[in-house]
N, C-alpha and C positions, 0 to 999 in steps of 0.2 A: 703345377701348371706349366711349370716352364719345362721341364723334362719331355713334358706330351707335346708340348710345340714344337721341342725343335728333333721330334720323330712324327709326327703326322705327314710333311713335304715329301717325307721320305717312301710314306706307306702311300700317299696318293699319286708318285709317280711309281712305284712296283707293285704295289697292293702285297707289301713285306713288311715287318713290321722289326727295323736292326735290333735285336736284343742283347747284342754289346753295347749299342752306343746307350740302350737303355739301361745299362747295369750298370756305364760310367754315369750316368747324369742321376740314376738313384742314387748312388755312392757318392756322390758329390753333393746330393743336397741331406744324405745323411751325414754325412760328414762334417758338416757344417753347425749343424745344431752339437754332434756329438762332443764336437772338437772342445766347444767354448762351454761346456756342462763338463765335461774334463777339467778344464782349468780351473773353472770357479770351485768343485770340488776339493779341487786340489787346496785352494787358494785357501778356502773356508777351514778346512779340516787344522791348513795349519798356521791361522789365524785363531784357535780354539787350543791350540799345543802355546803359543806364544803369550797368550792370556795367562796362562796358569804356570807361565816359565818354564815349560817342560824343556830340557837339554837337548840338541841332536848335536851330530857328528856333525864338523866344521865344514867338512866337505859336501857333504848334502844338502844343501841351500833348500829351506820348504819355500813352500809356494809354486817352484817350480814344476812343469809334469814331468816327469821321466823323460827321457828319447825310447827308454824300453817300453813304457806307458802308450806312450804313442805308437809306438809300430803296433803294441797289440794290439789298442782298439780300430785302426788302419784295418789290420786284418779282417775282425769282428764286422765292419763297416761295410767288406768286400762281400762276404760272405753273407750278409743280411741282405745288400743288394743285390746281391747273383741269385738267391732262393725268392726274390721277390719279384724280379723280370720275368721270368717268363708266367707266373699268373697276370704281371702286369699288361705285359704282350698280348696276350690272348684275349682277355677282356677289352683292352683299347682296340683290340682290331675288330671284335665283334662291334663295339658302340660307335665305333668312329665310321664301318660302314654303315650301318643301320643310320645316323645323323645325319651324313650326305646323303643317301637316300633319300630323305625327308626333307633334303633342301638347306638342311642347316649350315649355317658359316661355318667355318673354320672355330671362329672361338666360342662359339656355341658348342661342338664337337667335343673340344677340350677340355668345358665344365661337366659337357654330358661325361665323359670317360672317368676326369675325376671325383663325379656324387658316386661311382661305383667301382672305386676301387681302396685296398686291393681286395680281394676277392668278393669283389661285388658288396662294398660297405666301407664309407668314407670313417663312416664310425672306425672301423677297425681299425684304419688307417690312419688315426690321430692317436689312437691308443697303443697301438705298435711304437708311434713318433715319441708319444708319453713315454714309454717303457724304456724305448735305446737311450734319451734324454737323461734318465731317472739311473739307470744301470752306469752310464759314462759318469754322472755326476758323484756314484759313491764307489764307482772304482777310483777317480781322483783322490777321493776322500781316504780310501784304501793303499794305493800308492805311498801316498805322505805319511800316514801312521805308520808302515813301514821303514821307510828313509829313516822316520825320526827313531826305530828303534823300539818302539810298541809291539809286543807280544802278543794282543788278545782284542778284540772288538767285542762290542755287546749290541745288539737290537734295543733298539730306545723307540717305545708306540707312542703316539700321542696319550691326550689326557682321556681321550675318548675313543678308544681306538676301534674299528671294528673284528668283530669274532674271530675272523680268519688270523687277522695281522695279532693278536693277541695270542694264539696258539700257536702261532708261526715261529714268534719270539722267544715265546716257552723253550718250544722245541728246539731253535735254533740255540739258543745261552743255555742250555742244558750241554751244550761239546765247547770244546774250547777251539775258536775260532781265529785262526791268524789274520792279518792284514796280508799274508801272500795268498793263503788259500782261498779268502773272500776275494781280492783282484782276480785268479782265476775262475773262481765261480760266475764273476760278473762278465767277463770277456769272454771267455771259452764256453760257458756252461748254456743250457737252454733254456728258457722261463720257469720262473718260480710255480711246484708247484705245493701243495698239501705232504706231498712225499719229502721232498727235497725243499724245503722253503729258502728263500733267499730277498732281502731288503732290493729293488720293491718287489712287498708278494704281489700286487697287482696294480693294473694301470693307477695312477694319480695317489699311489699311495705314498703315505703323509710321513711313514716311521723314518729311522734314522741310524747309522751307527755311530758310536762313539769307542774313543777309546779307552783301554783299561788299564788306567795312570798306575804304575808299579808306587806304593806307598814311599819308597826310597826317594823317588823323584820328585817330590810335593815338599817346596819349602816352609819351615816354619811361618 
């Protein structure tokens, strides 16, 4: 809501609609969720290594996110909000004149634009917000098992898991998976699908990675 506000002043004195300042103000409220679903990943992943006394190098301090962490998902951030402005753009300026037309307020306008976005379904658009969330949160998690020196990650479904996330996991712990190649997957790669699966397979899913403690490392 706040992004649509402060480009509507904009569209009602040019009848334009800035789709830069709209690509900063996406990326800034995506941002924001991603930022801190990074950390806690981060934070979680190696609060689960510290439990079971798992060793890292002295210099790698867990908990922390990377600074290399961060630029990548920055970038990821930039590029989700630049492929999402201008469907944004085009729908806000269809709804926001069709509202003023009608008489409607200003913030009347603004709710009208965002029950229909983005592409025309608010739906979508919390499940997108679910998925970059979900994605930042086990790239953190993926980050840290790195630093500390972990080789291999495994797909963990719930106790119930459903069909898809059950085959997914199969398929996915059937190759062996690094913690660098799963952070690139999560940052660089495009949604999970049946072909290519990757944690989460889909919006609000529940599964999980963990890592795959080398037996040397595990104290009596």
């Amino acid at each position: 809501l706040k992004v649509l506000n402060d480009i509507i002043p904009g569209f009602l004195t040019s009848g334009a609609i800035d789709r830069e300042k709209l690509a900063v103000g996406l990326d800034e409220a995506i941002s924001r969720f991603t930022s801190s679903a990074m950390q806690v990943g981060t934070s979680t992943a190696a609060q689960d290594l510290r439990n079971i006394n798992v060793p890292h190098p002295p210099d790698s301090p867990l908990g922390s996110v990377p600074e290399d962490a961060i630029a990548a998902l920055r970038k990821r951030n930039l590029r989700i909000a630049g492929d999402s402005a201008g469907t944004v753009a085009d729908a806000a300026k269809e709804s926001i004149a069709r509202s003023m037309e009608t008489g409607a307020t200003r913030e009347q306008a603004i709710l009208e634009v965002a029950a229909q976005l983005p592409d025309g379904n608010a739906y979508r658009a919390e499940m997108i917000a679910d998925t970059e969330i979900s994605r930042a949160y086990h790239a953190g998690n993926a980050a840290t098992y790195q630093r500390a020196g972990i080789k291999q990650l495994k797909w963990v479904t719930v106790a119930d898991p459903c069909p898809v996330c059950e085959a997914a996991a199969e398929a996915w712990n059937a190759k062996t998976q690094t913690p660098e190649s799963v952070f690139n997957d999560l940052i660089d790669g495009e949604y999970a699908t049946l072909e290519n699966p990757l944690v989460p397979q889909h919006p609000r899913c529940r599964c999980k990675l963990v890592a795959v403690i080398p037996p040397e490392w595990l104290k009596p």
